[in-house]
C-alpha positions in Angstrom: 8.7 118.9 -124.8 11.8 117.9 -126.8 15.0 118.0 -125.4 16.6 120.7 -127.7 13.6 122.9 -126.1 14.6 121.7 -122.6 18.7 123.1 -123.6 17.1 126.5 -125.0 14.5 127.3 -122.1 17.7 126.5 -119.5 20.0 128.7 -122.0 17.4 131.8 -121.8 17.4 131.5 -118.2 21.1 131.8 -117.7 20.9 134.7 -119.7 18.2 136.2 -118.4 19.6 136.4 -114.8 16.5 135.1 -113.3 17.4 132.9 -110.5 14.8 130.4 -111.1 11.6 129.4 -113.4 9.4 127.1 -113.4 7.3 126.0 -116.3 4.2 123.8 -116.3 2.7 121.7 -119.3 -0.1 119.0 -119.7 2.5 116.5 -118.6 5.9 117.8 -117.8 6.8 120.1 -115.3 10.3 121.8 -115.1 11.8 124.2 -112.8 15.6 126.0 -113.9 17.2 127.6 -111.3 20.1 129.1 -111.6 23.1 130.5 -109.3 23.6 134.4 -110.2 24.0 135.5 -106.7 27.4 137.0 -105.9 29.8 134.8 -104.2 32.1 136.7 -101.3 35.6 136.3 -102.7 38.2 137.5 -99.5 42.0 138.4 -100.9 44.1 138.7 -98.1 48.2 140.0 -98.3 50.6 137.5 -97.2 52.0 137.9 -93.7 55.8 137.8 -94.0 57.6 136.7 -90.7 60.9 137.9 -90.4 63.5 136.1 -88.0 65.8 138.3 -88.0 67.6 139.5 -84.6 66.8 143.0 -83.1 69.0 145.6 -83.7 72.2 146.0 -80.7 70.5 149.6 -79.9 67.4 148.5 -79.0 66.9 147.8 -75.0 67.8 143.7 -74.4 63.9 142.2 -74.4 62.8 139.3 -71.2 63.7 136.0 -72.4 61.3 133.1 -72.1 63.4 130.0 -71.0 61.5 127.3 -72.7 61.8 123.6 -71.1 64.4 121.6 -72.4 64.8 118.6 -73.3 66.5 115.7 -71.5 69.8 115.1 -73.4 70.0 111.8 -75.0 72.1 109.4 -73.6 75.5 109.5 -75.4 77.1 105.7 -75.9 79.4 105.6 -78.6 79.7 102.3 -78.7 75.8 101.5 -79.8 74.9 101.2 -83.4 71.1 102.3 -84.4 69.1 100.5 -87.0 67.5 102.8 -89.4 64.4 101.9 -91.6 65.4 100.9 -95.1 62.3 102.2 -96.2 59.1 104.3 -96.0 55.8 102.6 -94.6 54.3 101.4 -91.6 56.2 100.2 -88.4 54.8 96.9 -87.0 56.3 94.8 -84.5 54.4 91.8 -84.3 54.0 89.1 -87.8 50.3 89.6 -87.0 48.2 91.1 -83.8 48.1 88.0 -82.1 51.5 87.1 -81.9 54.6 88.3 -79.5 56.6 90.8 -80.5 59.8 90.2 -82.4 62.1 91.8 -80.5 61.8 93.3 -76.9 64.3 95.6 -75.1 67.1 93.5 -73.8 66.7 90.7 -76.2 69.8 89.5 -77.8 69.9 89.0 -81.6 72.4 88.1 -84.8 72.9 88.9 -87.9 69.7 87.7 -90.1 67.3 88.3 -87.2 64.3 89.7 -87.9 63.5 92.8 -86.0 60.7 94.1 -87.2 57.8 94.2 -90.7 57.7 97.6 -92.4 54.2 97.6 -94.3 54.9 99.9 -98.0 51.9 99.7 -100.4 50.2 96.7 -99.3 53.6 94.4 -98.8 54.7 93.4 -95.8 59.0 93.5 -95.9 60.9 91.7 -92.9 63.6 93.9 -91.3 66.6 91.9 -90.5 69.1 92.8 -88.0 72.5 93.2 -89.6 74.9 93.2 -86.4 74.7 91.1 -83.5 74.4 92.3 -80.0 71.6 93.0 -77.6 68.4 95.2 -78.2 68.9 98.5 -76.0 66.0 100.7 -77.0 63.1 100.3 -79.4 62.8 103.7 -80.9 59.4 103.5 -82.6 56.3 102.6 -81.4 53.9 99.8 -82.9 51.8 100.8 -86.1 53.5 104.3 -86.5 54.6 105.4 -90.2 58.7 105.3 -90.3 61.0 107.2 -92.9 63.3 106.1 -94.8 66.4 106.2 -92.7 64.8 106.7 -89.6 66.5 105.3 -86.3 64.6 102.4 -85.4 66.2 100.3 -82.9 69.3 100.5 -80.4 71.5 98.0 -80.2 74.5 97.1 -78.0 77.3 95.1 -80.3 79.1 94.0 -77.4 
């Protein structure tokens, strides 16, 4: 069976609407099926949620006081280093060294805090202040935004 023949028997089964046929020769044997069966399509209307506060004459509804959370602690006198860039937080050089920085570590200008991994380069993170580490704000291996609060840091 020639190929052209092969194109025209698979042609006249799609038109057909047969689901499948087989055909049998001295040496070749070839089987067309097809997919004519229906397929379930579900449409479904948006929901629209509206946030919109209940009218003053309605009866005052029971509030659900959610938990909340503990204030931060308000120092106006630290500065917080954000990330320069997007990519992955890391801070170790590799995973078998120490850290860079730890909580309570002092550090200068030109220190380097921490390695931000974006597409497959590895960028050090220098400290631009001096002063000592007060709170590491991002844990190892998560991905950081670009100006994301990284670190704490006490100037005086």
């Amino acid at each position: 069976m020639k190929l052209k023949e092969i194109q025209n028997l698979i042609k006249f089964v799609a038109k057909s609407g047969a689901s499948e046929v087989s055909l049998e020769m001295q040496d070749v044997k070839i089987t067309v099926k097809t997919n004519n069966e229906p397929q379930q399509v579900v449409v479904q209307d948006p929901v629209v949620v509206s946030h919109t506060p209940p009218p003053a004459a309605q009866a005052p509804q029971a509030q659900v006081d959610a938990p909340t959370p503990p204030a931060p602690v308000e120092d106006s006198n630290l500065i917080t280093i954000k990330s320069p860039i997007i990519g992955t937080f890391y801070r170790k050089p590799s995973p078998d060294k120490p850290s860079f920085v730890e909580v309570g570590d002092s550090i200068s200008e030109g220190t380097v805090l921490c390695v931000i991994e974006a597409m497959k380069l590895f960028n050090d993170i220098e400290s631009e202040v001096s002063g000592k580490i007060v709170k590491i704000l991002v844990d190892d291996t998560s991905p950081v935004e670009f100006d994301q609060p990284l670190f704490l840091v006490d100037p005086s």
